[in-house]
Structure formats: structure tokens, C-alpha cells
Phi, psi and omega in degrees: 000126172299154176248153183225140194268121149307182207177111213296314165286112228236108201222127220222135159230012160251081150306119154261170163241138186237107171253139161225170175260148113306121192287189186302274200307347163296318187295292157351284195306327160297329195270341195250347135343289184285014203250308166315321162257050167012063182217150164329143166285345182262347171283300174320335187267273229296321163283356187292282164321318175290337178281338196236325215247337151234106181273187223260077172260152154252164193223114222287003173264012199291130154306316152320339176267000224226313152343316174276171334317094164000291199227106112355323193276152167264175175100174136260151169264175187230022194246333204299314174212059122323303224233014191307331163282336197288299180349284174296322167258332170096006174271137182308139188287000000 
């Protein structure tokens, strides 16, 4: 079995189902969520979970807030952002 990294594009090839009950009004907010964004209530319940149980942080030491200007040079380049991790982290693209 493979282990799989999240990722905001979230492509899963092992499901399980997990059933619970919900009240009414829980239950509404789902139907009308998905109905408004024209999606499944369960791709919607499912983006729900993911939204509460790993958000979204940033993390203020990322080299990216701390870097620019990146590329010094003048002109343009055709390399910058191509190669923007090694650049940032020093890591190979």
C-alpha cells in the first residue's frame, strides 16, 4: 500500500466510508452549500473535513517572505521561475 501526502489537489485512491447522523439543520447547510457550488454533498462534506482538520498555515520563516529580489539582474530572465526553488530553498527544481 502506498502512503499518500496531502496536498490542496487531493487525489485519494484508498476510501473508506464513514457514516454518521446529522441534525436537520446540519444536514440543510450541506445540501445547500453543495447545491450552490454545484457539487456532491459529499465531495462538500469531504472538503469540510479537510478544511477543519489540516488548514491552511503559513509558516513566517518560509525563505520566500525573506528573498527578494530573487534575481538581481537586470533585463529579463527565462530561468526565474523555472528554477524558484533552488533559488529559494537551494534545493534542484
Amino acid at each position: 500500500m502506498a502512503h499518500l501526502i496531502y496536498s490542496m489537489l487531493h487525489i485519494s485512491y484508498i476510501m473508506k466510508l464513514v457514516q454518521t447522523a446529522i441534525a436537520d439543520e446540519e444536514y440543510q447547510l450541506l445540501r445547500r452549500r453543495a447545491s450552490a457550488e454545484g457539487k456532491s454533498m459529499k465531495e462538500v462534506a469531504r472538503e469540510a473535513l479537510r478544511a477543519h482538520l489540516l488548514p491552511d498555515r503559513v509558516d513566517p520563516e518560509d525563505p520566500i517572505f525573506r528573498a527578494f529580489p530573487l534575481i538581481r539582474q537586470k533585463g529579463k530572465t527565462t530561468w526565474g521561475s523555472r528554477d524558484h526553488d533552488a533559488l529559494l530553498y537551494g534545493r534542484p527544481p
